[in-house]
DSSP file (Angstrom, degrees, kcal/mol; ACC not computed):
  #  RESIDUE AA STRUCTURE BP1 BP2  ACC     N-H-->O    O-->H-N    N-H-->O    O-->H-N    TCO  KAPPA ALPHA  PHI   PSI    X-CA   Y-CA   Z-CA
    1    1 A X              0   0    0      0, 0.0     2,-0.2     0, 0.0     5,-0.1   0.000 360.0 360.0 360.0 141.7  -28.9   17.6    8.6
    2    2 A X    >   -     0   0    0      1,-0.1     3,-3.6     2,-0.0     4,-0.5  -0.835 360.0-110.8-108.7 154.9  -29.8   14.2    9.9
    3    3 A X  T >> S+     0   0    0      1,-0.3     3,-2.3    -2,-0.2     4,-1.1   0.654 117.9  61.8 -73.9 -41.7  -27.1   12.3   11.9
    4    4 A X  H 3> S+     0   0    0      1,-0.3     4,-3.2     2,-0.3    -1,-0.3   0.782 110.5  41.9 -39.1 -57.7  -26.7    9.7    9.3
    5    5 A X  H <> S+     0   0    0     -3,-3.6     4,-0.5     1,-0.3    -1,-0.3   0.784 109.7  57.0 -71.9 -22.4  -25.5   12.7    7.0
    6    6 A X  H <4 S+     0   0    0     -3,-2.3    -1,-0.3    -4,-0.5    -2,-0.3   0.571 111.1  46.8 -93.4 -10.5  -23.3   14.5    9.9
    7    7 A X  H  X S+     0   0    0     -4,-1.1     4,-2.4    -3,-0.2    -2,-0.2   0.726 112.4  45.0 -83.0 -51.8  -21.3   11.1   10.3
    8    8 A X  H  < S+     0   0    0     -4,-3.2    -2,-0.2    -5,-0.3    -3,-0.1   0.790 112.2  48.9 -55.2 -20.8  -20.7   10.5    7.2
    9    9 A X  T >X S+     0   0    0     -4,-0.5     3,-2.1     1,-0.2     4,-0.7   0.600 107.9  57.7 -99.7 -33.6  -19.7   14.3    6.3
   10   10 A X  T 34 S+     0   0    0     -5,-0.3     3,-0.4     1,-0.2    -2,-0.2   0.939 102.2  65.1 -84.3 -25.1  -17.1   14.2    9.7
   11   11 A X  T 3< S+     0   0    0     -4,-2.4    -1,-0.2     1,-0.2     3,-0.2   0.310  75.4  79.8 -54.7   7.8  -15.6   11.0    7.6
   12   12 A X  T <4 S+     0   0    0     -3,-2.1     2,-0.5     1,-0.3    -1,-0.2   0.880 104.5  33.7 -77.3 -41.2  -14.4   12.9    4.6
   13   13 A X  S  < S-     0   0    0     -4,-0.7    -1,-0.3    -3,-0.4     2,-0.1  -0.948  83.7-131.3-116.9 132.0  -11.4   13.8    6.8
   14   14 A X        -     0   0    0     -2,-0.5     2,-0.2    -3,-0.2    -3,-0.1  -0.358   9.6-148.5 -10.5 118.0   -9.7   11.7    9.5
   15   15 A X    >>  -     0   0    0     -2,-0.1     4,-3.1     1,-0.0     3,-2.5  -0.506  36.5 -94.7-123.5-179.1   -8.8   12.7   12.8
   16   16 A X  H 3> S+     0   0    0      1,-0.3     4,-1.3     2,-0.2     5,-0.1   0.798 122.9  57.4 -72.2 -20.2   -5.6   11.4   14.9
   17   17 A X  H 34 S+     0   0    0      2,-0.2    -1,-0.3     3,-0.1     4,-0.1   0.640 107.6  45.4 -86.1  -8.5   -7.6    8.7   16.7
   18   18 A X  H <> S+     0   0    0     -3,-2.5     4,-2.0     2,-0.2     5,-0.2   0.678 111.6  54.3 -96.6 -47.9   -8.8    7.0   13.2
   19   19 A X  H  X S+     0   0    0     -4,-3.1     4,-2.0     1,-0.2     3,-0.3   0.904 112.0  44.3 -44.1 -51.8   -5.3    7.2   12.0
   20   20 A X  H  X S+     0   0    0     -4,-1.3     4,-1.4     2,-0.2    -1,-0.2   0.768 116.9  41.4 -72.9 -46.2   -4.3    5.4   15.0
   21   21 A X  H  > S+     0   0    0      1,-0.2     4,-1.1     2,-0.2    -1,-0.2   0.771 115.3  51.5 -96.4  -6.1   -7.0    2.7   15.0
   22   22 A X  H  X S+     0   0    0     -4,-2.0     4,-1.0    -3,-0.3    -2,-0.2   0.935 116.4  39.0 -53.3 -69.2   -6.7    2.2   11.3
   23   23 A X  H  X S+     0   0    0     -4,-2.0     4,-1.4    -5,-0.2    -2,-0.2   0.581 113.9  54.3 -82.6   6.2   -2.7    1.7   11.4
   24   24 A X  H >X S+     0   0    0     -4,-1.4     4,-1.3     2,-0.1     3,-0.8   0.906 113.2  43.2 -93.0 -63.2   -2.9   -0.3   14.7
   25   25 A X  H 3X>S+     0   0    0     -4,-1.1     4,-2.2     1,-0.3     5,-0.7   0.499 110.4  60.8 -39.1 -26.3   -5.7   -2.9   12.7
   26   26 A X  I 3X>S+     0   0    0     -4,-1.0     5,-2.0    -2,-0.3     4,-1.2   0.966 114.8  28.2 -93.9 -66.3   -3.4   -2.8    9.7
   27   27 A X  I <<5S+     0   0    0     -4,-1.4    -2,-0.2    -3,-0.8    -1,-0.2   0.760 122.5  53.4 -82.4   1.5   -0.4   -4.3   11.6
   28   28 A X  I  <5S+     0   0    0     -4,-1.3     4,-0.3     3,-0.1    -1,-0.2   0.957 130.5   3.5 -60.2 -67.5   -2.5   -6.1   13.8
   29   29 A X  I  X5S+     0   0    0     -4,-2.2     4,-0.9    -5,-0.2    -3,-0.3   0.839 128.7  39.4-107.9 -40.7   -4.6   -7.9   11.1
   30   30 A X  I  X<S+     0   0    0     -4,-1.2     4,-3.4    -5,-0.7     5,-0.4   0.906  97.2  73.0 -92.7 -42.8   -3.7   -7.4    7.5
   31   31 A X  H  ><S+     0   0    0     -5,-2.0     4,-2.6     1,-0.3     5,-0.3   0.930 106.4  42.0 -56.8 -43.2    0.7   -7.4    7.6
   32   32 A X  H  > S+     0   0    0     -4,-0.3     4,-1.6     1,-0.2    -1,-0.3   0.983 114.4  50.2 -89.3 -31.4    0.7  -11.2    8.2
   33   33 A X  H  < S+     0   0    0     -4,-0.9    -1,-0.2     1,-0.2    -2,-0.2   0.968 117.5  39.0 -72.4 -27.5   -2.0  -11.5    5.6
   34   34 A X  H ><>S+     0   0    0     -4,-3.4     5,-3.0     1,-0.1     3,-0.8   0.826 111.9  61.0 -65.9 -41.2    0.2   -9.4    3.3
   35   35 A X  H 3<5S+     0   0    0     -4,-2.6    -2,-0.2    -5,-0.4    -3,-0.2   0.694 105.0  47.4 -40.4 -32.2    3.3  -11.3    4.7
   36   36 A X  T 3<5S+     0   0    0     -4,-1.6    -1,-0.3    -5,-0.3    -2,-0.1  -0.091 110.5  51.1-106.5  36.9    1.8  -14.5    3.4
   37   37 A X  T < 5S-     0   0    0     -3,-0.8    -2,-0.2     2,-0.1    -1,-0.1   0.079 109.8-119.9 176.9 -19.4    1.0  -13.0    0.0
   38   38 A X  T   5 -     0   0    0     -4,-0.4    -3,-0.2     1,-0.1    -4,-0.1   0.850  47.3-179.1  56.0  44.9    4.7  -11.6   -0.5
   39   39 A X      < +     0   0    0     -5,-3.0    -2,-0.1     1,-0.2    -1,-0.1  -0.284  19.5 165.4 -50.2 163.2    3.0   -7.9   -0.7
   40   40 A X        -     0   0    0      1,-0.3    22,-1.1    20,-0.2     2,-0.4   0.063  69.4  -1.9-124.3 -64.7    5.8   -5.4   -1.2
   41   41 A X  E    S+A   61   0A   0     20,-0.2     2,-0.3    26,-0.1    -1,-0.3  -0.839  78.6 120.2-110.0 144.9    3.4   -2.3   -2.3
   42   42 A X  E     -A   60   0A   0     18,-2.1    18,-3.1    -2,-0.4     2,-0.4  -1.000  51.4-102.8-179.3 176.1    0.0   -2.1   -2.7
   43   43 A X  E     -A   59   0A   0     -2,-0.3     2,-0.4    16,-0.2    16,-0.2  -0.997  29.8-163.1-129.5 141.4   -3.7    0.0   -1.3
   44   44 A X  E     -A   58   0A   0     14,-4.5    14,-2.8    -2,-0.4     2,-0.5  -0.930  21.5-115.4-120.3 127.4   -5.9   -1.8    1.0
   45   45 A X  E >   -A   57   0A   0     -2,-0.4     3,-1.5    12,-0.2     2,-0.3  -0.723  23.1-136.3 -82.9 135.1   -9.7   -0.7    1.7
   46   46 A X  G >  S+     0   0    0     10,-2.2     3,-1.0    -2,-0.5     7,-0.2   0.138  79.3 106.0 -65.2  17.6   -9.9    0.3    5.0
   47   47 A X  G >   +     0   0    0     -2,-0.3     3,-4.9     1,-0.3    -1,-0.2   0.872  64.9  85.2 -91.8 -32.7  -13.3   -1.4    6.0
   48   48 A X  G <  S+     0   0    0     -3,-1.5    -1,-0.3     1,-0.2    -2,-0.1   0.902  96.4  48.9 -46.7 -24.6  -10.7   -4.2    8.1
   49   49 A X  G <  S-     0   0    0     -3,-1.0    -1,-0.2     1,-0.2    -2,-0.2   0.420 136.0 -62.2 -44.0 -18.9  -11.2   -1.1   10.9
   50   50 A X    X   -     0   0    0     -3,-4.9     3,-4.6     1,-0.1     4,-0.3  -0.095  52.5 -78.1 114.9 125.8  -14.8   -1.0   10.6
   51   51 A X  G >  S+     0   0    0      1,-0.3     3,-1.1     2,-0.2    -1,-0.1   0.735 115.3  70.6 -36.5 -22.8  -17.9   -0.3    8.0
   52   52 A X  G 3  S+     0   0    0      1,-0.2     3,-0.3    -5,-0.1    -1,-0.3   0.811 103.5  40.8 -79.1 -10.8  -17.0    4.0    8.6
   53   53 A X  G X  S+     0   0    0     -3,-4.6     3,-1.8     1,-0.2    -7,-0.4   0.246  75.1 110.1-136.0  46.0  -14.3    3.8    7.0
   54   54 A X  T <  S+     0   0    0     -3,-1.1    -1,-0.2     1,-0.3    -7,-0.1   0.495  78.2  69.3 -63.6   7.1  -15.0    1.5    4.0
   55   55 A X  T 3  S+     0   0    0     -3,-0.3    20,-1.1   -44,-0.1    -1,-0.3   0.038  91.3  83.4-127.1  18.6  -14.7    4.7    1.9
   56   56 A X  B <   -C   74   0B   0     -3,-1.8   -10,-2.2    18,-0.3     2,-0.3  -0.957  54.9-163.3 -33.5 119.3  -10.7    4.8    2.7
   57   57 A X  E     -A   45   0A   0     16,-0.8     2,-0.6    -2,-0.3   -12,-0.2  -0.811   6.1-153.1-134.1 137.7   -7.9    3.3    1.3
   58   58 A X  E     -A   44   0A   0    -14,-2.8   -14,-4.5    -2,-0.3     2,-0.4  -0.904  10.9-149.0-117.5 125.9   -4.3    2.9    2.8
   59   59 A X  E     -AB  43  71A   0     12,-3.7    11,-6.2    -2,-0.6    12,-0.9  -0.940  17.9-176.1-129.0 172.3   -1.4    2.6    0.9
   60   60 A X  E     -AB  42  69A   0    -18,-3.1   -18,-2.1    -2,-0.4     2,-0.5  -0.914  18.7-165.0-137.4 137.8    1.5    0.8    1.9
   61   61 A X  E     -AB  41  68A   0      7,-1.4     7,-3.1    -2,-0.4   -20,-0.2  -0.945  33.4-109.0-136.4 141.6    5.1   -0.2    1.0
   62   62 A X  E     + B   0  67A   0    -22,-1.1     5,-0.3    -2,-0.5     2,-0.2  -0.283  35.5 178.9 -59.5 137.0    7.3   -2.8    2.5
   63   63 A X  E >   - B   0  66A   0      3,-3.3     3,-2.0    -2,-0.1     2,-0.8  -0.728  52.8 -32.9-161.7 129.8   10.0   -1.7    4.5
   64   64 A X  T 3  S-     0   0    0      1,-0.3     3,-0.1    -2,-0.2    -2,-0.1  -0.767 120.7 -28.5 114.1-159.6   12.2   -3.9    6.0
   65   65 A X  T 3  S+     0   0    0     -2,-0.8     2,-0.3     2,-0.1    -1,-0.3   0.073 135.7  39.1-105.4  24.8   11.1   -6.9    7.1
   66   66 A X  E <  S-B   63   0A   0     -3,-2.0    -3,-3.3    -5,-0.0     2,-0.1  -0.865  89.7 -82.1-146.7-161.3    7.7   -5.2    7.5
   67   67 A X  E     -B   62   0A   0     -2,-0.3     2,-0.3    -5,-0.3    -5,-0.3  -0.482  21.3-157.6-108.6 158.3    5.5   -2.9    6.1
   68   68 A X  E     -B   61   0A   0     -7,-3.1    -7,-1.4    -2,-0.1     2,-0.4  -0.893  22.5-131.2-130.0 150.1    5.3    1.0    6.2
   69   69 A X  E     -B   60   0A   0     -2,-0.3    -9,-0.3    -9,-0.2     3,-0.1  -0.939  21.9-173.1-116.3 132.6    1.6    3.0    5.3
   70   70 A X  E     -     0   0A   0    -11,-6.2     2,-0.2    -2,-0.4   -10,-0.2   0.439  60.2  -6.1-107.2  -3.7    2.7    5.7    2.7
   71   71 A X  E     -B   59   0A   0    -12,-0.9   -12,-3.7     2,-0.0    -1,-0.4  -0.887  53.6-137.4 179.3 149.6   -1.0    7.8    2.4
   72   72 A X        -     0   0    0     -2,-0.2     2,-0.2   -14,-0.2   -14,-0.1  -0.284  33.4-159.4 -88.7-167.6   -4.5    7.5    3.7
   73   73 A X        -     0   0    0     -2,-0.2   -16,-0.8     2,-0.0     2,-0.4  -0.728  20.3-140.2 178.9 112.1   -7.3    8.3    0.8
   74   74 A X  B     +C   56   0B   0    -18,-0.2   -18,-0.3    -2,-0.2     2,-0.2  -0.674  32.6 161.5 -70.6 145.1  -10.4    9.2    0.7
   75   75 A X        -     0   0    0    -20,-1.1     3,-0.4    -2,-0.4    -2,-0.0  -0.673  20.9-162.8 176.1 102.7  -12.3    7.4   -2.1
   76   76 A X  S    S+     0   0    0      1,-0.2   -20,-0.1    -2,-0.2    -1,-0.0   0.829  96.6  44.8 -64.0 -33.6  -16.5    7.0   -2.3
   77   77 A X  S    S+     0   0    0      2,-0.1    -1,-0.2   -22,-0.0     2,-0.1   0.369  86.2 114.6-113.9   9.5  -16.5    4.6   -4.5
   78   78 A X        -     0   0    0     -3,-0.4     2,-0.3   -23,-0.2    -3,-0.1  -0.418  44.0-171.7 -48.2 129.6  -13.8    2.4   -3.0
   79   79 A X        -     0   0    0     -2,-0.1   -34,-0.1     1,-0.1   -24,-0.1  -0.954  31.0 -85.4-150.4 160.3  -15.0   -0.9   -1.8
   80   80 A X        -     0   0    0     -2,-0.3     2,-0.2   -36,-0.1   -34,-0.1  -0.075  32.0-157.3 -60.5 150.5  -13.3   -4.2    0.4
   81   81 A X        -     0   0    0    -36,-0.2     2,-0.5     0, 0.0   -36,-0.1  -0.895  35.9-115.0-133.5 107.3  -11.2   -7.1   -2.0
   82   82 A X        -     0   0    0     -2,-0.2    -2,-0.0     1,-0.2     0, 0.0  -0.393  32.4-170.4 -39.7  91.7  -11.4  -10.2    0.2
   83   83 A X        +     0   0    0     -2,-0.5    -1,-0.2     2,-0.1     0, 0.0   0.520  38.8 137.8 -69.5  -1.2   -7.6  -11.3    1.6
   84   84 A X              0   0    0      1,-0.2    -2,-0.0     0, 0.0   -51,-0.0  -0.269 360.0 360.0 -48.7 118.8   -9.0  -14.6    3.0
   85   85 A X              0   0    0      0, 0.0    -1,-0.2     0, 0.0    -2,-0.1   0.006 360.0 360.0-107.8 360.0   -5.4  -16.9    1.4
């Protein structure tokens, strides 16, 4: 298998250190742009983490005054929706 294919194949599933750098990016970068946007619920493609995991989708529900992430998701044919407000 050539490495291309063996990265891509170890991205079907998520290990505790993507989880991690996924939901720290999320409240790092995306809650105030969802903040300014009056999200309550929604799924976000995951590519604000980085092009590996543009095939992932977080979803997420308000709680609070901030936001809570309710599932990762694998999804190939998932692709980025620009939040530039």
């Amino acid at each position: 298998m050539a490495e291309n294919e063996l990265k891509a194949e170890a991205l079907l599933e998520l290990n505790a250190d993507d989880e991690a750098l996924i939901m720290q990016l999320f409240y790092e970068r995306m809650v105030p742009l969802l903040e300014r946007a009056d999200a309550r619920i929604g799924t976000l493609n995951c590519r604000f983490a980085g092009d590996a995991y543009r095939h992932w989708n977080l979803h997420f529900c308000s709680a609070g005054s901030s936001f809570q992430i309710t599932g990762l998701e694998y999804d190939e044919t998932s692709d980025e929706l620009s939040l530039d407000l």
